[in-house]
N, C-alpha and C positions, 0 to 999 in steps of 0.2 A: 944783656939783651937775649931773649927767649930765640931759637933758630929749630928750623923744622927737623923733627928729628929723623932721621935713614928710617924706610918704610916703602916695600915692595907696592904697597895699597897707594902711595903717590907716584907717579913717573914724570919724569924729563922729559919736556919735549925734544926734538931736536933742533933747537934754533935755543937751548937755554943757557949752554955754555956762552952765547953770543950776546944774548939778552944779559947775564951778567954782568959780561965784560963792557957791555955799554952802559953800565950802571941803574939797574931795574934794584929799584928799594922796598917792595913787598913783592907777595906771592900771594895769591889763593886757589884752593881747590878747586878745579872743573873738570867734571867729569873723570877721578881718580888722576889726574894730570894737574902742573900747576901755570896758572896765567898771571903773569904780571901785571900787579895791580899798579905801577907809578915807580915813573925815576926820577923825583924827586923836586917835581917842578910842575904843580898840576895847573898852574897856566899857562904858563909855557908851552906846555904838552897839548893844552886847548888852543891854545892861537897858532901852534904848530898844523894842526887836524884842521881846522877852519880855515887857515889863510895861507896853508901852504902843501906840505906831503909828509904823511907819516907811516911808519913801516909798526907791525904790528906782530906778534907772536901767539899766534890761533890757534896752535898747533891743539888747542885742547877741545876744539869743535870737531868731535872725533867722525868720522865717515860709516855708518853702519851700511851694510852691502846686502842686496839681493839679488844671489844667480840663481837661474835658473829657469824652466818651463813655466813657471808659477809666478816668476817674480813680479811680469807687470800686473799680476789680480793680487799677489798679494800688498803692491803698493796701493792698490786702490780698496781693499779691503781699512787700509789703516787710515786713508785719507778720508775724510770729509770733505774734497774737494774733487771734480771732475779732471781724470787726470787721462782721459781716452783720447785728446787732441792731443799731447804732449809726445813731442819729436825727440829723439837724440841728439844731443848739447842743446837741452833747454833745462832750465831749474825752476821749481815753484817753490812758492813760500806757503807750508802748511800747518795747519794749527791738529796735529795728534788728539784725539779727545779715547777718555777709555767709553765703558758702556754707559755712564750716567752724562755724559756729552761734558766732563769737565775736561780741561787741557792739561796733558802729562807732559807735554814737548812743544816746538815750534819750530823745525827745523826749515830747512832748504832740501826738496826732495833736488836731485841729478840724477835726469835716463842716460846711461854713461851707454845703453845698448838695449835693443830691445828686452834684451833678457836679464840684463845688469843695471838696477838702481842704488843710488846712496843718498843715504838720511843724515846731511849735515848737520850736528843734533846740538841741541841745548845739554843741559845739568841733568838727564836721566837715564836711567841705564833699559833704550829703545830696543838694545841686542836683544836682550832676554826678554821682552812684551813682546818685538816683532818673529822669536822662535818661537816661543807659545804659541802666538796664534797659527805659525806656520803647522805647527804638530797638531794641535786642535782642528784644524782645517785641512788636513791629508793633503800638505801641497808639497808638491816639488820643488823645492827654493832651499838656499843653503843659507844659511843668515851668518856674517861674520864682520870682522872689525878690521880691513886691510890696512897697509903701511901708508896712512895720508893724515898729512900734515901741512892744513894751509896755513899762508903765509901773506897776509892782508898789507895793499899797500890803499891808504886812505887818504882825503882831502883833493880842496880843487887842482891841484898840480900832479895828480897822480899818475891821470893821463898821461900825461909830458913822460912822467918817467918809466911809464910801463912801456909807451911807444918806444923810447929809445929804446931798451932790452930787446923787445919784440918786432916792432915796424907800425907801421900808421894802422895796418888791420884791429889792430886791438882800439880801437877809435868807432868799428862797427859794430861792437860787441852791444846787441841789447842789454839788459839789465836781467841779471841772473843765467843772460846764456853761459858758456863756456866753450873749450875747444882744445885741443893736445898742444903742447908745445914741447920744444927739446932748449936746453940751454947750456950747452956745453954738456953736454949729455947727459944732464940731469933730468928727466921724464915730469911732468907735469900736465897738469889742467890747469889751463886760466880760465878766471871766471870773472865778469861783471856784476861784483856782489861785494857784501861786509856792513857789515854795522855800525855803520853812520851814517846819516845824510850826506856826508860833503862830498858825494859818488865816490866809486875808488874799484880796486880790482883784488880778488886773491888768487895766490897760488898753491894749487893742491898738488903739492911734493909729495910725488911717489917712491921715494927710498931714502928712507930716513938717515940714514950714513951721509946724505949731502945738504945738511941742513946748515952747517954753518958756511960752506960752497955757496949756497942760496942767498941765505943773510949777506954775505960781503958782497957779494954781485950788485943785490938792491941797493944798499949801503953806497956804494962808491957809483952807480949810474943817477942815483940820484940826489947826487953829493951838488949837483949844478944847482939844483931846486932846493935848497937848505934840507933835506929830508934827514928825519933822527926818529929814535924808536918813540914807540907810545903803544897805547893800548885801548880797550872799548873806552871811552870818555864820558864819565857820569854826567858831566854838565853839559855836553853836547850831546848825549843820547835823551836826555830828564828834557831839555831844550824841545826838541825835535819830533819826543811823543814816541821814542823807541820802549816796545817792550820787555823787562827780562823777566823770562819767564822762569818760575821759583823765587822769582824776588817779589815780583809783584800782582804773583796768582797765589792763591793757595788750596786747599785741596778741595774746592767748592768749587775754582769760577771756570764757565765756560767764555767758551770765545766773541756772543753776543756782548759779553760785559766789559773785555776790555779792546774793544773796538777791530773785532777780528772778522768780523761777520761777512762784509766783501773777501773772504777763505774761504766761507762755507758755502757747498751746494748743497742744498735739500734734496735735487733729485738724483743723485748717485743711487747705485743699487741697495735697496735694500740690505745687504748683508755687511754695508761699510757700519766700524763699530762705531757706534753712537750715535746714530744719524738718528735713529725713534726717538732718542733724548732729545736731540737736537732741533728736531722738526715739532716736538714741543714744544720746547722754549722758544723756538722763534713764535709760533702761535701764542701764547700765553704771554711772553714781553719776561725779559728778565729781569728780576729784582733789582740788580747794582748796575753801576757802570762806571766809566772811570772819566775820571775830571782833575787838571789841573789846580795846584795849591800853590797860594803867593802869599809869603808868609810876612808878617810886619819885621820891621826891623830892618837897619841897612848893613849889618856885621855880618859875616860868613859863621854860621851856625857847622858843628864837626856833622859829617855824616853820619847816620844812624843806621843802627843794623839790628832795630825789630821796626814789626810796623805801630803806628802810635795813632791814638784813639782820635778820630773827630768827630766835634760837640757841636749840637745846634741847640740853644735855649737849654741847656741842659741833658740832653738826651743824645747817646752816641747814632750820629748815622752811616760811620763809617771807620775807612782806615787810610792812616798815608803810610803808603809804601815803598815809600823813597826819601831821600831828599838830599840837595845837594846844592851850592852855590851857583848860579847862574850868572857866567862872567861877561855876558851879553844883558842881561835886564838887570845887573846887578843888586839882585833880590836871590832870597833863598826860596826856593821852587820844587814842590814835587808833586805825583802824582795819589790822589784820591781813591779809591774804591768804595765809592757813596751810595748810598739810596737812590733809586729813581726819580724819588720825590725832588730832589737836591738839583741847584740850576749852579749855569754860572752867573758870577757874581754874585750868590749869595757865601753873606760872610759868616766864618765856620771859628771853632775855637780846636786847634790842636793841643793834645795834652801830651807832652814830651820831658818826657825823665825827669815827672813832678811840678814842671813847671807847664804852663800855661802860655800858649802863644796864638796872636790873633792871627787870623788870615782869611782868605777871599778864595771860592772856586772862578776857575780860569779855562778858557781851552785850551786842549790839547790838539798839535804842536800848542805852547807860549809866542806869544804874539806881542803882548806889550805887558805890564806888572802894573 
């Protein structure tokens, strides 16, 4: 069996020693770091996330930092979103676009202080776009990548087990706020956030030397609620209508297309990048959008890793760019990037590694198959 080979361009998170030792059976690259992709049980692992508590190793949603005089105009320079009401311990969810208004990222912005923001970031490298523009724009801001490393605990029981760690206040936490915590004096931010529906919370570990200290803590407080590792959940994120973004953008789409557009404001200042693109396209109506795929057949199809052509009457009008077993409508499901023209419920032909497969546009979330 092929094993990754020793390579400074991949790193360890700190929580990987621990993630081994619980039996994590792939790896992938994110963000020059590796995330575990499955220990070896992926329904399990899904009816873990949905009907219970699941701890997760994030540690590759890396934190990009802005200090300085400049930091809050240079966050709002990058945002396409109004970010002049936003308080300390509050987080937004924003969609990055470069000058052509397409999306390079999607992160979770956090005002850790008026003068300190971090860019909890997807699969791109925002360090080096958010210095450029800092030096292009004569700002005072120092752009860097500190020692944070969240640590996602997900599912309906999460609660339960974050409270015991913490105490009932973590029960107030709006969605995306955060707040300091100490645990045994291990330094963190909790946050009311992570990717997936079934709510949940992470922890952004500020010293990496106490990541497996972290992991056993969560591990054995939430040993009462059956809690075991896991990770982002394709059939629960594909479910649910979560985005990944690089999986299922490509270097065309902006954020009207794949239903990001409650992100964007149109009246941010003029100097936010992309906003002229963007106040375009929302004028003009964007060519694609994105629409749920329910494919025939009742066998679990392998997941795919290109996107695959969809056919109407013969003529492509799009892409699916996902897909994955759905252990809830037990149909194989993914998501679309189709024509305008394209509704739900009309039914579509996917053409997948030669073969031919029927299916039906659907809403996003999946609702029934």
């Amino acid at each position: 069996m092929a094993t990754i080979a020793p390579t400074t361009r991949l790193r360890k998170s700190p929580f990987y020693d621990s993630v081994m030792a619980d039996g994590a059976t792939s790896m992938m690259p994110y963000n020059q770091m590796m995330l575990p992709g499955g220990f070896g049980d992926p329904e399990s692992e899904y009816r873990r996330l949905t009907e219970g508590v699941s701890m997760w190793d994030v540690a590759c949603e890396r934190q990009i930092q802005l200090q300085g005089p400049d930091a809050a105009r240079l966050a709002q320079i990058l945002c396409p979103r109004d970010l002049s009401k936003n308080v300390v311990g509050q987080g937004r969810y924003v969609a990055l676009c470069n000058h052509r208004g397409t999306i390079i990222n999607d992160p979770v912005l956090l005002k850790v202080a008026d003068d300190c923001y971090w860019f909890s970031i997807a699969d791109s490298d925002i360090g080096l776009w958010a210095s450029s523009i800092a030096a292009e724009r004569g700002l005072d801001v120092e752009v860097s990548e500190p020692d944070v490393s969240p640590l996602a605990v997900q599912g309906p029981k999460a609660a339960d087990v974050v409270a015991s760690i913490f105490g009932e206040w973590v029960r107030d936490l709006k969605y995306f706020a955060f707040a300091d915590a100490d645990l045994d004096g291990i330094a963190l931010k909790v946050a009311r956030s992570g990717w997936s529906k079934q709510g949940g919370f992470e922890f952004y570990l500020m010293d990496g030397s106490r990541g497996a200290d972290l992991w056993n803590i969560v591990k054995e407080a939430g040993r009462p609620w059956g809690i075991g590792p896991g990770c982002p959940n394709p059939s629960e994120r594909i479910e649910n209508g979560l985005l990944s973004w690089g999986g299922d953008t490509d270097v065309h789409t902006n954020p009207f297309e794949v239903r990001l557009d409650r992100f964007v404001d149109l009246d941010v200042p003029d100097d936010v990048i992309g906003i002229h693109a963007l106040r375009r396209i929302a004028l003009e109506g964007p060519t694609r959008h994105q629409l749920g795929v329910v494919l025939d057949g009742d066998l679990p199809q392998p997941s795919h890793d290109q996107w695959y052509d969809i056919v109407v009457h013969g003529t492509k009008v799009g892409d699916m760019t996902n897909g994955t077993w759905s252990f809830k409508l037990e149909r194989n499901i993914g998501f679309g990037l189709v024509s305008v023209n394209c509704n739900v419920g009309d039914h579509v032909q996917v053409h997948k590694s030669g073969n031919v497969i029927q299916g039906q546009l659907s809403p996003i979330p999946f609702t029934t198959a």
